[in-house]
N, C-alpha and C positions, 0 to 999 in steps of 0.2 A: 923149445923146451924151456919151462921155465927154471931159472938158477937158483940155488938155496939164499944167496944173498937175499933176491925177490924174495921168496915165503918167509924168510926171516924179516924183510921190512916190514910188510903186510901184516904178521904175526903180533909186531910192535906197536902194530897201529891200531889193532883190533883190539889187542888188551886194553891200550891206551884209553880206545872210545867204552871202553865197558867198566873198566876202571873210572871214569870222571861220570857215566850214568852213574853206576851205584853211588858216588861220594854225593852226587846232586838229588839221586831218588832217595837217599837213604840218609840226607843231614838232620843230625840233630836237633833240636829247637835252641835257640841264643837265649842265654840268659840275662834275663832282666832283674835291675837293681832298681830298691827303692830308698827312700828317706821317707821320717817323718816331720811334718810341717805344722806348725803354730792354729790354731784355731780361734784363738781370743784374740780382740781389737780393744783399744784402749777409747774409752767413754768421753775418757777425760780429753779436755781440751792443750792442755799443758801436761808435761809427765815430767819427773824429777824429783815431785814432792812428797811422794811417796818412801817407804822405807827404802834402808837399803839392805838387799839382801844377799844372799850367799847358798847355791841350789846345787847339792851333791854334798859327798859322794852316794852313790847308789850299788847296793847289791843287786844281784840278778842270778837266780839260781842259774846250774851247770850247764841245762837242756838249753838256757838264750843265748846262753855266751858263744854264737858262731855265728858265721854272716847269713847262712840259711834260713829264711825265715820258716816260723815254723809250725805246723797245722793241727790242730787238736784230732783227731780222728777216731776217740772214743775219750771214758773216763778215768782211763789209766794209758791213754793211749798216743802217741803227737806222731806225724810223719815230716820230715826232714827236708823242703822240698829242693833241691838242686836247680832246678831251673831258677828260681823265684829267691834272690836274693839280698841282702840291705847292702846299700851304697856302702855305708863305715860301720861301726863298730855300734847296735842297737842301746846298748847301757848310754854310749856319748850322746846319739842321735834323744834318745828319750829325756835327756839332762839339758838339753839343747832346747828342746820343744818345752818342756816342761819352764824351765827358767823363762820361755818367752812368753809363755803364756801369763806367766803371774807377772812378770812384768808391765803387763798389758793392763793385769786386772788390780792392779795394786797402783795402779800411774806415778811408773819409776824405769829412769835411765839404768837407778843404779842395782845393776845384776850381774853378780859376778857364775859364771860356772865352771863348776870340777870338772878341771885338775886345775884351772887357772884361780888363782888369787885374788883375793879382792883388794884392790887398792886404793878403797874410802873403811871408816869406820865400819864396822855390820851392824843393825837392827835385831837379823837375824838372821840364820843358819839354818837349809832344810835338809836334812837325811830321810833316806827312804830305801826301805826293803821291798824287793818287789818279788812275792811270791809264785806270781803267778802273771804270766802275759801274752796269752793265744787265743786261739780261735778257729771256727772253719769257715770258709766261704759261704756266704746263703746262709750262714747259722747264728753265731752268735759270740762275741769276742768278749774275755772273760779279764778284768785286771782288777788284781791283788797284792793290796801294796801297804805296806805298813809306812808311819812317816812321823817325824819327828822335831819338833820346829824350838831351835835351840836362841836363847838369847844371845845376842850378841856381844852383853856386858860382861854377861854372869856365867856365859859356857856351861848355862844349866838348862834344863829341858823349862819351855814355858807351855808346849801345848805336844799334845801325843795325840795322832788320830789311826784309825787304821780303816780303810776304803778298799769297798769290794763293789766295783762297779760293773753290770753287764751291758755291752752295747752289739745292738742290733747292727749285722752286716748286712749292707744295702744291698745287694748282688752274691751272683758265685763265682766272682773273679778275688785273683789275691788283688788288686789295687783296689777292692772296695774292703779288703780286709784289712790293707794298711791303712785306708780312710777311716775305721773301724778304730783301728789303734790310736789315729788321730784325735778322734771321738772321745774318747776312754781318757785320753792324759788331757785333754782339756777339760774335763768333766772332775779329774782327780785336783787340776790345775786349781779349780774352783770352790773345793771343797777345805784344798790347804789354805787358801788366799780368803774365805771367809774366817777360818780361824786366827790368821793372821791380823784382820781385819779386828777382829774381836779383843783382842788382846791391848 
């Protein structure tokens, strides 16, 4: 005869195995983090000689401000994606990439980025508003950004632009959407630095 000890071990052991199927048939998907990364290369053979500039602070409306990135899904429309997330904080990551990029295209060591200080003289100082910064996979990544390019001397505006660029998402994965966003601030990167240039 079997003893209740018995059917209670057995019992222990059944739940156990049905228990660790469902956690392993039924896990969730891991979430992946991204960063954005520089796109422009310096021409130039020496860099240094270029201005020095000062790139931030940047606004980001309410909808960016999370680590989620996040997916246009109509024209009043964005979905929130929880799987699909940014490494750090997208305002620093875009201030990041953005500063590196003009750096690249302006052939200059000297770049300071917000919240960090610059600790040479400035040429100049870049602000920017950035209205607008999604997209959806396979569609079409939308940045709108207003920006502001302050003199260094005179702490008074020397050039205003405002850029509404659209870049085509190579794929319908989010890392061709963040390749997208790559796309988009190097494109915006270019548009500040020929003003710069100008000036």
């Amino acid at each position: 005869m079997i003893s209740r000890a018995s059917i209670f071990r057995v019992s222990l052991l059944v739940a156990a195995s049905l228990l660790t199927t469902a956690c392993l048939g039924g896990r969730s998907p891991g979430v992946q983090f991204y960063n954005l990364s520089p796109t422009e290369t310096s021409s130039a053979t020496t860099t240094g000689s270029g201005p020095a500039i000062a790139v931030g602070p940047v606004i980001f409306p309410r909808s960016l401000r999370r680590s989620q990135i996040v997916i246009r899904t109509g024209p009043n429309s964005v979905e929130v994606d929880e799987f699909h997330r940014w490494a750090g904080s997208l305002e620093s990551d875009f201030l990041d990439t953005l500063g590196a990029d003009l750096g690249a295209l302006l052939a200059t060591e000297r770049v300071a980025v917000y919240p960090a200080e610059a600790r040479f003289p400035l040429d100049y100082r870049v602000t920017l508003q950035v209205e607008q910064l999604d997209g959806t996979p396979g569609g079409t990544l939308m940045l709108n950004a207003r920006w502001t390019v302050i003199n260094g001397e005179t702490d008074e505006a020397a050039a205003v632009g405002h850029s509404v660029i659209e870049q085509a998402v190579a794929g319908d994965t989010v890392d061709a959407l963040v390749k997208a966003h790559d796309a988009a601030v190097g494109q915006l990167s270019r548009e500040i630095a020929g003003r710069i240039k100008a000036l």
